[in-house]
C-alpha positions as CSV (number, residue, x, y, z in Angstrom):
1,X,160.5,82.6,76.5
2,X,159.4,82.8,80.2
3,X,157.3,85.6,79.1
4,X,155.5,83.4,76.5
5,X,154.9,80.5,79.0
6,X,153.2,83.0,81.5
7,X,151.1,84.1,78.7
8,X,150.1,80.5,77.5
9,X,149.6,79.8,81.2
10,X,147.2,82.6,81.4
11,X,145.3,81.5,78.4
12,X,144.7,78.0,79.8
13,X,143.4,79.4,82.9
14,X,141.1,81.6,81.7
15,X,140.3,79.0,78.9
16,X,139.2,77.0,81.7
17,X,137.2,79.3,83.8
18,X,135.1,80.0,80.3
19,X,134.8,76.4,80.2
20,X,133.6,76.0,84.1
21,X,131.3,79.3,83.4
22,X,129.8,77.2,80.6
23,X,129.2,73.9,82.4
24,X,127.8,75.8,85.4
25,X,125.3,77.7,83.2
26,X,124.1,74.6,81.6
27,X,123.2,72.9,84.6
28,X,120.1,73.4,87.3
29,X,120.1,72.1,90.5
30,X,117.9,68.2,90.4
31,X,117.2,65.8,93.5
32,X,117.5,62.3,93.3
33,X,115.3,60.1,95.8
34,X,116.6,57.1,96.3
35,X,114.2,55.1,99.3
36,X,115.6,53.7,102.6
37,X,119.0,53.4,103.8
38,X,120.5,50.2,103.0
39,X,121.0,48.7,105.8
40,X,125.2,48.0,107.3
41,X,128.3,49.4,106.5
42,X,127.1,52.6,103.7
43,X,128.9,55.6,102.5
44,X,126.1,57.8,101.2
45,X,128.0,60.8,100.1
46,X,130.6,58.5,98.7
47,X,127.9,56.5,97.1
48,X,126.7,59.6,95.4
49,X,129.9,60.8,94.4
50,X,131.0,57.5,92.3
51,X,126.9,58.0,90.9
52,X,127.5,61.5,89.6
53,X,131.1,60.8,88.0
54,X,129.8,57.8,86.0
55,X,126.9,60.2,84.5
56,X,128.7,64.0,84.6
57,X,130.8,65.2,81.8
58,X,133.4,65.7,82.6
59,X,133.5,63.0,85.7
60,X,135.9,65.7,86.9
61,X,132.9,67.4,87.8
62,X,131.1,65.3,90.1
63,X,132.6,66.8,93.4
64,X,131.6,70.0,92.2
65,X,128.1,69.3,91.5
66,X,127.1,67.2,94.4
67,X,125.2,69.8,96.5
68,X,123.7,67.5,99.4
69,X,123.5,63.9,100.7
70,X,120.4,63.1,102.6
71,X,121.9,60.2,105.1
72,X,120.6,60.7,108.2
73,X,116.3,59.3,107.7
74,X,116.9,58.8,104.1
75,X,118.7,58.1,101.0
76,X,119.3,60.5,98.1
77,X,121.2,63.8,97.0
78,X,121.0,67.4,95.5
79,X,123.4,67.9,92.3
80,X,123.9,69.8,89.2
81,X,122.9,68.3,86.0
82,X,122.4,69.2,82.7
83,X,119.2,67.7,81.3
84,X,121.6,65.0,79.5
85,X,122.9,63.9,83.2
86,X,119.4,64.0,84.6
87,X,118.1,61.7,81.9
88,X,120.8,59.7,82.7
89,X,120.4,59.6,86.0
90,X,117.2,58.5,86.0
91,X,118.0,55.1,84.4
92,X,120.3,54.7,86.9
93,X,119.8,51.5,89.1
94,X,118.6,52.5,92.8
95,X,117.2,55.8,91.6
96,X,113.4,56.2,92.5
97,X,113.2,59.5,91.0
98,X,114.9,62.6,89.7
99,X,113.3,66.1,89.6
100,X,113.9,69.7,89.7
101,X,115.0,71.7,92.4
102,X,112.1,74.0,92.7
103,X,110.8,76.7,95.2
104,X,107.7,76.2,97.7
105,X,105.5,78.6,98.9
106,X,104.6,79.5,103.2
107,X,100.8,78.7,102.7
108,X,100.0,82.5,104.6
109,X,93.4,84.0,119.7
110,X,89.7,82.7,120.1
111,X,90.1,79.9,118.0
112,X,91.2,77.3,120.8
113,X,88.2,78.0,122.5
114,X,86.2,78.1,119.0
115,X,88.1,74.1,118.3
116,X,86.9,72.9,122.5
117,X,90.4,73.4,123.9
118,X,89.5,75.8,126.8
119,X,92.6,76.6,129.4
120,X,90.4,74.8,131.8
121,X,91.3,71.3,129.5
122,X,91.7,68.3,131.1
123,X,95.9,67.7,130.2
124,X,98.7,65.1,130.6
125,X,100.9,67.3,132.0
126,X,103.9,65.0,132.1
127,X,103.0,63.9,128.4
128,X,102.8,67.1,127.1
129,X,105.8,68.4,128.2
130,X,107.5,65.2,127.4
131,X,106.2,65.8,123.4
132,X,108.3,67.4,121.1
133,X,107.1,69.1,117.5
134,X,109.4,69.8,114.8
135,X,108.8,72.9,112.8
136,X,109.7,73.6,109.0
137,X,109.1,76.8,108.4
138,X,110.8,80.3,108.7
139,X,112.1,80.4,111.8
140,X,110.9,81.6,115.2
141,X,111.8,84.7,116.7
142,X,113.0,83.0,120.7
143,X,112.7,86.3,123.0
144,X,108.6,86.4,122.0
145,X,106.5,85.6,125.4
146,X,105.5,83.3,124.1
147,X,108.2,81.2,123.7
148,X,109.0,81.7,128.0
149,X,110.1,78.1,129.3
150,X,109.4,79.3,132.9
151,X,107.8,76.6,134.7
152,X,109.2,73.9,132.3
153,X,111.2,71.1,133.2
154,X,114.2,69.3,132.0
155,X,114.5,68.4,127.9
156,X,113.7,65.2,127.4
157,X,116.3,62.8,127.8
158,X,115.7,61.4,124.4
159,X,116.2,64.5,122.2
160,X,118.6,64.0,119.9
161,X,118.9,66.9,118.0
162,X,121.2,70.0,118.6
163,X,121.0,73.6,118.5
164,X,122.6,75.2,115.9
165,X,120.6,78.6,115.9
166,X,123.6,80.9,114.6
167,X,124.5,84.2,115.4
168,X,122.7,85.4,118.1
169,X,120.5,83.2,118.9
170,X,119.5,81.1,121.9
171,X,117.7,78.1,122.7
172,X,116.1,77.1,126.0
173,X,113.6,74.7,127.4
174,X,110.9,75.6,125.2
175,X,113.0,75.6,121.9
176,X,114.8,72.7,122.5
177,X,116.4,72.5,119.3
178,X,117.0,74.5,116.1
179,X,118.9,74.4,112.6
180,X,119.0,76.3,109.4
181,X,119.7,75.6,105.9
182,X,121.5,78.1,103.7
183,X,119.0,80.7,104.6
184,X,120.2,84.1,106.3
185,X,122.5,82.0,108.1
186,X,120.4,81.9,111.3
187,X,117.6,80.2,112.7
188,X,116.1,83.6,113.8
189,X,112.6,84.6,111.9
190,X,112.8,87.6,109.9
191,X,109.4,87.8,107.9
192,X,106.8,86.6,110.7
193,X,105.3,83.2,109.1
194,X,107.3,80.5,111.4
195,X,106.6,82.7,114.5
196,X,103.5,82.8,114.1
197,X,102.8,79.3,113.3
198,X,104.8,78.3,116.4
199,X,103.0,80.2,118.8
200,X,99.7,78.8,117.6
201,X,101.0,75.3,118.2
202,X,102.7,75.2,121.2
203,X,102.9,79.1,122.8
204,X,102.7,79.9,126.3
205,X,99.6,82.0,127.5
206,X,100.2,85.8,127.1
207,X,97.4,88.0,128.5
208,X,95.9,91.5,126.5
209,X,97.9,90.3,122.6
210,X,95.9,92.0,120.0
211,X,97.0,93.8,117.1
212,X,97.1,97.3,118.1
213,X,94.3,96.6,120.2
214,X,92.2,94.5,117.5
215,X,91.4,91.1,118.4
216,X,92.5,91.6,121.7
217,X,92.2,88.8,124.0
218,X,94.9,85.5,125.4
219,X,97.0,84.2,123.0
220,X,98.4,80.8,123.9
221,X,98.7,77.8,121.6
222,X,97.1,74.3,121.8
223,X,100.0,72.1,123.4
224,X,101.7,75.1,125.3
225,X,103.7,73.3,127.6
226,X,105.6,70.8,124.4
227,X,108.5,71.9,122.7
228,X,109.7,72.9,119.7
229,X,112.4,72.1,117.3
230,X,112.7,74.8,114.4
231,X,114.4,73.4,111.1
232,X,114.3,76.8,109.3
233,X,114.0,75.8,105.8
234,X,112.5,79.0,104.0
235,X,112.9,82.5,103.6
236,X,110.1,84.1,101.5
237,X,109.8,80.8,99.9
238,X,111.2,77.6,100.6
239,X,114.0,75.4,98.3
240,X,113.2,72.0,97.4
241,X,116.4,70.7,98.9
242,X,116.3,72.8,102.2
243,X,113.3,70.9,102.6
244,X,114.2,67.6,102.5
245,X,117.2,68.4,104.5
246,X,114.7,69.7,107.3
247,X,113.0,66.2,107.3
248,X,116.3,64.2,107.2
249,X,117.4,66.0,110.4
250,X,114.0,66.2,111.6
251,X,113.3,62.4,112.1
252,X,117.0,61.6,113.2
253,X,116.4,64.4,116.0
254,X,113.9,62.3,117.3
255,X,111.0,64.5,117.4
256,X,107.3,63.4,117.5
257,X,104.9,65.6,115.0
258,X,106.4,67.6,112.3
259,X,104.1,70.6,111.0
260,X,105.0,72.1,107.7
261,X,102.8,75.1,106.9
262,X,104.4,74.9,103.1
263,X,103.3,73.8,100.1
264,X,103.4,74.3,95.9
265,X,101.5,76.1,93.8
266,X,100.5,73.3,91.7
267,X,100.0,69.7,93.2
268,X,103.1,67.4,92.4
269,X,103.4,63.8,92.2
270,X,104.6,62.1,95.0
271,X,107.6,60.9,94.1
272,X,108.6,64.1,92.6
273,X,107.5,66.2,96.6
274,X,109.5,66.9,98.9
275,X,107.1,66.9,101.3
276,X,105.6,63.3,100.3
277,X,109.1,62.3,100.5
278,X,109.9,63.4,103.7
279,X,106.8,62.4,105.3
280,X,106.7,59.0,104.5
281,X,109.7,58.4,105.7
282,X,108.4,59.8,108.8
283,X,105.3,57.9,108.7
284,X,108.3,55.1,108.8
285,X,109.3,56.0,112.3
286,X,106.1,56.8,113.6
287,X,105.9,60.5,112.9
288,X,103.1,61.8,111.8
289,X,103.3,65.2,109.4
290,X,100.3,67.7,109.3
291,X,100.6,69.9,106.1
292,X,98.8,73.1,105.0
293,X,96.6,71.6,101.8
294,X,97.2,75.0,100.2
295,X,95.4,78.5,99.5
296,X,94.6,77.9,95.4
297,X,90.8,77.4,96.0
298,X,87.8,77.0,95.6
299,X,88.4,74.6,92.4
300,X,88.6,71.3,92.6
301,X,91.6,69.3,92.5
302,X,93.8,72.2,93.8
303,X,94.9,70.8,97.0
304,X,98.3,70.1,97.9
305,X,99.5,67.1,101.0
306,X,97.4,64.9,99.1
307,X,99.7,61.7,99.7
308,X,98.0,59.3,101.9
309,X,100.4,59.2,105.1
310,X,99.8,63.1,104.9
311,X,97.6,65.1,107.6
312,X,96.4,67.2,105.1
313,X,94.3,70.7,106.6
314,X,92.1,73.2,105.4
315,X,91.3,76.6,107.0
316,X,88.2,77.4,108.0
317,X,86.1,80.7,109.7
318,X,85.7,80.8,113.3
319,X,83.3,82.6,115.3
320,X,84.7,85.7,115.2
321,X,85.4,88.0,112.0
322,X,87.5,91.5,111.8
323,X,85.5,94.1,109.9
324,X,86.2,97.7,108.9
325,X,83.1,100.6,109.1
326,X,83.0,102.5,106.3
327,X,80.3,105.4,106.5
328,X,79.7,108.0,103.7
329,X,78.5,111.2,103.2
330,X,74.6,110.1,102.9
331,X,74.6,108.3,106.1
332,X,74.7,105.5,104.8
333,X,77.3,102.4,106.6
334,X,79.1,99.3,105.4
335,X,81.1,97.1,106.4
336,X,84.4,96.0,104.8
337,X,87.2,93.6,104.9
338,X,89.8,94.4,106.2
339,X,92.3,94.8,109.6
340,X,92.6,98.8,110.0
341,X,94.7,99.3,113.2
342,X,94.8,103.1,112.8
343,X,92.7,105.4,114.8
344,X,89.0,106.5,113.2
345,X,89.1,109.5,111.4
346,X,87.0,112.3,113.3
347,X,86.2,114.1,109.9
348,X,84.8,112.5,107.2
349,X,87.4,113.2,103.9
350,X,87.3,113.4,100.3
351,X,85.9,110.4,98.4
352,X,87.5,110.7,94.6
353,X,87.1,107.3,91.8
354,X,90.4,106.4,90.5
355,X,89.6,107.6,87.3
356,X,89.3,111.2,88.5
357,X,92.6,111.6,89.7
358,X,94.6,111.4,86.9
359,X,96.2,113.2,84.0
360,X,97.8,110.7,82.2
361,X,96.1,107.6,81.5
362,X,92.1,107.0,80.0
363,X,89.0,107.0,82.3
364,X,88.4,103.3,81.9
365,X,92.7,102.5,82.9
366,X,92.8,104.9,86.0
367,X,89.8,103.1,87.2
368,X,92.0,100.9,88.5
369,X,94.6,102.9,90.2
370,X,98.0,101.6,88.6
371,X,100.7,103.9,89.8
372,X,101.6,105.7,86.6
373,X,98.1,106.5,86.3
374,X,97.7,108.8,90.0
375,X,98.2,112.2,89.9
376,X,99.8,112.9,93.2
377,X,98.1,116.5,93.4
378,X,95.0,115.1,93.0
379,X,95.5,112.1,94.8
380,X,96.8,113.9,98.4
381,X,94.7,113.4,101.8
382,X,91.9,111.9,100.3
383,X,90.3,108.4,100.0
384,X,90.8,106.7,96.5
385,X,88.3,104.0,95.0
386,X,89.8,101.8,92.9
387,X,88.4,98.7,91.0
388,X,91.5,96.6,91.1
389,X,92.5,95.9,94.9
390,X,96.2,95.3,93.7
391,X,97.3,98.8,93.6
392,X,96.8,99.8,97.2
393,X,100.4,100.3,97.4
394,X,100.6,102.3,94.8
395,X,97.2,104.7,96.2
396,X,99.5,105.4,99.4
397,X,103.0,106.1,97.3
398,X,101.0,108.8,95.8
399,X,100.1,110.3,98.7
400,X,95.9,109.0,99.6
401,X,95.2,109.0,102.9
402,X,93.0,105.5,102.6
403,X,91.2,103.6,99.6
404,X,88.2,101.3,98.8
405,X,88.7,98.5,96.7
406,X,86.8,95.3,95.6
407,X,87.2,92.1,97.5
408,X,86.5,90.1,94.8
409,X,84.7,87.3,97.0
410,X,87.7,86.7,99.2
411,X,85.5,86.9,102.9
412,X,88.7,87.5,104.5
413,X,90.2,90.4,105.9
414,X,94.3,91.4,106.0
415,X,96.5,93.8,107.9
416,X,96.4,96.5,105.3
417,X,99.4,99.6,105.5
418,X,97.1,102.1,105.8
419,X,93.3,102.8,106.1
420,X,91.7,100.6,103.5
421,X,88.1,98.5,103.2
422,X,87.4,95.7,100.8
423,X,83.9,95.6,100.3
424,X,81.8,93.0,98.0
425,X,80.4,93.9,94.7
426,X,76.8,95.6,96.0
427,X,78.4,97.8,98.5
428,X,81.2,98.6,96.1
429,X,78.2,99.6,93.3
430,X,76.5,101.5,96.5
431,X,79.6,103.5,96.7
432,X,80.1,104.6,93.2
433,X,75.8,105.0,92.4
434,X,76.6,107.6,96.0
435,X,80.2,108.8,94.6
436,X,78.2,110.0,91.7
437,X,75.3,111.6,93.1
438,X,77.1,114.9,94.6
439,X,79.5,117.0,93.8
440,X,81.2,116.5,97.0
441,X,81.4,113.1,97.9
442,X,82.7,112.1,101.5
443,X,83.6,108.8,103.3
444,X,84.9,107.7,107.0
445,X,86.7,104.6,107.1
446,X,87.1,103.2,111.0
447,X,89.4,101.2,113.0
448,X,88.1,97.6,112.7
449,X,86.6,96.2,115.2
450,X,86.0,91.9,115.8
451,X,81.7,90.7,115.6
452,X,80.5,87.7,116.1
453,X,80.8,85.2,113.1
454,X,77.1,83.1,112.7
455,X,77.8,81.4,109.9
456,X,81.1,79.9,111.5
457,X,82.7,76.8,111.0
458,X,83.1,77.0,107.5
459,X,85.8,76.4,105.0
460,X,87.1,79.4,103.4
461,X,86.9,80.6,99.7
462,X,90.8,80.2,99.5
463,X,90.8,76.8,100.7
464,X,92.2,74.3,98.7
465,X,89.7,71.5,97.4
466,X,90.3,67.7,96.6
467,X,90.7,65.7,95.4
468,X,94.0,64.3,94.3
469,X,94.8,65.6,91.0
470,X,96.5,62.3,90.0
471,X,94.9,59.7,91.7
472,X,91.1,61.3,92.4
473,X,89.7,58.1,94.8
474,X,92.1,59.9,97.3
475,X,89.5,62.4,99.1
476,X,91.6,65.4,100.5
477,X,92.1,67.9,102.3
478,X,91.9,65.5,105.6
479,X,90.0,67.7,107.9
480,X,90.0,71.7,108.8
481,X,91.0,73.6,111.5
482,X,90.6,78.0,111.9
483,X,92.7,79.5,109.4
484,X,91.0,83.1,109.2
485,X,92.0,86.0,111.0
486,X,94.0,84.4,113.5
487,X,96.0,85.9,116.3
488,X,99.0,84.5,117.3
489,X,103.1,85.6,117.9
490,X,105.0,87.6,115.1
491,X,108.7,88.9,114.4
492,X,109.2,92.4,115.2
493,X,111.7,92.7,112.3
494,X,109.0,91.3,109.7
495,X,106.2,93.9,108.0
496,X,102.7,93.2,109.6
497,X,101.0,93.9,106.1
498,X,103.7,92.0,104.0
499,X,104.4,95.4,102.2
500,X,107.5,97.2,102.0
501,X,105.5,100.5,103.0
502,X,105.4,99.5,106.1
503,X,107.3,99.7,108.4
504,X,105.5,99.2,111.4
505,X,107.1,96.6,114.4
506,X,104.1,94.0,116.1
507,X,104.8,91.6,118.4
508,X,101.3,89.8,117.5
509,X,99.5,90.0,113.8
510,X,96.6,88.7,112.4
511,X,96.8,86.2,109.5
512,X,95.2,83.8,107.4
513,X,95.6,81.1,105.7
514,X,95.8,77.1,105.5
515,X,99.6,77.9,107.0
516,X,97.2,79.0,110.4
517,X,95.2,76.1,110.1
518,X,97.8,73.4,110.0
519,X,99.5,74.1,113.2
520,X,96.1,74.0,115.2
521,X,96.1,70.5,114.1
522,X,99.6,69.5,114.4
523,X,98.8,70.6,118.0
524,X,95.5,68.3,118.4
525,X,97.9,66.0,117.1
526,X,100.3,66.3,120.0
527,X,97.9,66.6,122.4
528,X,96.5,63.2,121.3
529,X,100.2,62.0,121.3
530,X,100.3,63.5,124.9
531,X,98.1,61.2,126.0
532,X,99.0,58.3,123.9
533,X,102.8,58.0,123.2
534,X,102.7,54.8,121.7
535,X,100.0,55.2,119.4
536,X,100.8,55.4,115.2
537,X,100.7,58.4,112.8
538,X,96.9,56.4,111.7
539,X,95.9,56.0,114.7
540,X,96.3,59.5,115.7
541,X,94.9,60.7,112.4
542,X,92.0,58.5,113.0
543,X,91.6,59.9,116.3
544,X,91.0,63.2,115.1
545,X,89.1,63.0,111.9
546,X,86.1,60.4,113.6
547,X,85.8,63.1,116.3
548,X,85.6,66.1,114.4
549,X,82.1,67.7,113.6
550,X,81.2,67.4,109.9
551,X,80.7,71.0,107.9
552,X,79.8,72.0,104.5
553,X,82.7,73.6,102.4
């Protein structure tokens, strides 16, 4: 008998866990917006809770699927739901809004001197050090240079926040403040993005950075005597609900300017971003948030941060441009796009087409390099022209020693993991009209070098364009700051090219993007700020946009 109860017991339990199984796998993860704070004695997670059990079936469930509570800036909650419960939901009264839990994307020096902010600026020394800028992003890696608080007095007495950095990691006077949601269980950077954006904003000066002696010069950032609070919401991309937690602790920590170099692929309605959440609620307490408008140009209506309470930026060129030298066989020299940090080549070196190294795939598919496609013993210590400039990863693996590709119009050039050079469609035709013409063909590609930029300020290619997608008499992006090629810090544990090939360690990197345009702005911002502590979000905003210089996009 005892024998037959533990065996019914058994089957209930595991009857159960197939049941739990089932209920998990029918749910996703939804948020629920839910305004302001009411106002006197409120239980938000409570609130939440008795929400969830009138809507979830079984109401048994509603501890379980209550993720988050936003109650520090805000109201609302992260939960599982089926779609049932979210339609439900939905009708619920108080509910603004209920929608999916999805991932963002990290919108991936001279250029203070390009934007007028020479070290020789007149400052407001006290003001500046007294202004504090909240970060969402990826991190920061603290023992950078640039991130020294030598020289910097006492936090200010107002700070609010705490730092909750994890395992191994430090604040100081300079990074006043630091939390992290869920990701890698540390505040510490680990892929580059939220260093470098930091840096640009508020870094101390740091004499001779350059990437392996490219672009060498003084990195410092606009505002480098503020401070920074990081709210590490993102690893390669960023969750939905990390997000909003960011801003929820952000404006309860009291800081002054958030920047959020993050962003979706596709613009979303307000009331269904994060972003648009957060930062009117900011807007609320006199915060103003400057957000990347996105890299999903040059089309119109692409561009993200379009709410109205948003500092929405675009990236532009500077005056100065990273190019690569390419010279073949005939004498003849172009110049490509691209960051080549390894030494020129004192011999010039095979030049084969893609479709000539292969034994496995047709002519017309080995054009473009794919990696089934390259015969390794054909492929070995010599320079590969491709027509696709996707496979560059694949070129190395099978054993090249550099590669041409297209550039497809992009005018920008990227740390590459080995010697490579983007060129536009002429030079590319040049290439192949030479490639063809002997039955040796030979090629030097050089370590890039920075020229002078004439056609600078412009708005890049990549740049996302207004306007608003739903409500088009809303003109964005706001205004544009340098996004290309820009020097700033980087996290020695985080691949310079993005590539898993490389496995290189930099302690400064060139990137590009409206993620490096948003931060010089965030830092005009608090600057202005500085200067002006009482002064509103608009009024700031206004500030900056009637005194910038108008260019053509």
């Amino acid at each position: 008998m005892k024998m037959m109860n533990v065996v019914w017991t058994c089957i209930v339990l595991i009857s159960l866990v197939i049941v739990v199984s089932s209920i998990d796998e029918d749910r996703k993860v939804f948020i629920a917006y839910m305004g302001f704070l009411p106002e006197g004695e409120y239980s938000p997670s409570l609130h939440h809770y008795e929400i969830l059990k009138n809507i979830t079936n079984p109401s048994w469930f509603a501890r379980k699927s209550l993720i988050k509570s936003y109650q520090r800036s805000f109201n609302g909650f992260a939960a599982y739901l089926s779609q049932e419960e979210q339609q439900k939901l939905a009708g619920f009264d108080g509910i603004i809004s209920v929608f999916p839990c999805q991932k963002l994307h990290l919108q991936t020096t001279r250029s203070w001197d390009f934007m007028g902010f020479p070290t020789t600026i007149e400052r407001s020394p006290s003001g500046e050090s007294d202004t504090i800028i909240g970060i969402i992003d990826g991190g920061i890696w603290p023992e950078s240079e640039s991130f020294s608080d030598e020289g910097l007095g006492p936090i200010p007495a107002r700070w609010k926040g705490e730092c909750q950095g994890g395992k191994n990691f430090t604040c100081n006077r300079k990074i006043i403040g630091g939390r992290y949601y869920g990701v890698e269980y540390s505040v510490r950077d680990m892929h580059g993005h939220g260093t470098h954006v930091a840096s640009t904003i508020a870094g101390r000066q740091v004499n001779k950075a350059s990437y392996y002696g490219v672009a060498q010069g003084t990195a410092r950032g606009g505002v480098p005597s503020a401070r920074l609070a990081v709210y590490k919401a993102c690893d390669v991309d960023c969750n939905m609900r990390d997000i909003l937690t960011a801003f929820d602790d952000a404006i309860s920590d009291g800081v002054d300017i958030i920047s959020i170099s993050v962003g979706s692929n596709d613009p979303l309605e307000f009331t269904s971003d994060p972003i648009a959440i957060g930062a009117f609620h900011a807007m609320q307490r006199g915060i103003l948030t400057v957000n990347a408008a996105g890299n999903s140009g040059p089309g119109l209506y692409t561009v993200t941060g379009d709410a109205p309470w948003i500092f929405a930026v675009a990236a532009s060129h500077t005056d100065r441009r990273v190019l690569t030298k390419v010279l073949l066989g005939d004498g003849t020299i172009l110049m490509g796009n691209s960051i080549n940090a390894f030494p020129s080549s004192n011999e010039e070196l095979p030049l084969l087409y893609g479709k000539q190294v292969t034994s496995k795939c047709s002519e017309n598919e080995a054009s473009y390099c794919h990696a089934r496609c390259l015969d390794g013993s054909l492929v070995e210590q010599k320079v590969v022209l491709c027509d696709d400039n996707r496979n560059t990863n694949s070129v190395k693996a099978a054993g090249a020693i550099g590669c041409i590709v297209p550039d497809h119009g992009k005018n920008v050039s990227e740390v590459e993991p080995f010697p490579i050079a983007g060129l536009n469609t002429d030079d590319v035709s040049l290439v192949k009209t030479y490639q063809n013409s002997t039955r040796s063909p030979k090629v030097q590609i050089f370590k890039s070098q920075a020229i002078n930029n004439q056609v600078a300020p412009v708005v890049a290619s990549f740049s996302s364009r207004g306007p608003s997608k739903f409500i088009s008499d809303i003109l964005k992006p706001d205004i544009t700051a340098p996004g290309v090629e820009i020097l700033a810090a980087y996290s020695p544990m985080a691949s310079p090219s993005h590539t898993h090939i490389d496995k290189s360690s930099v302690k400064y990197n060139i990137l590009s993007g409206t993620s490096m345009a948003c931060p010089h702005v965030a830092a005009a911002a608090a600057f202005v700020k500085s200067f002006h502590p009482n002064w509103s979000p608009s009024a700031i905003k206004s500030a900056l946009m009637t005194t910038g210089k108008f260019i053509l996009s």
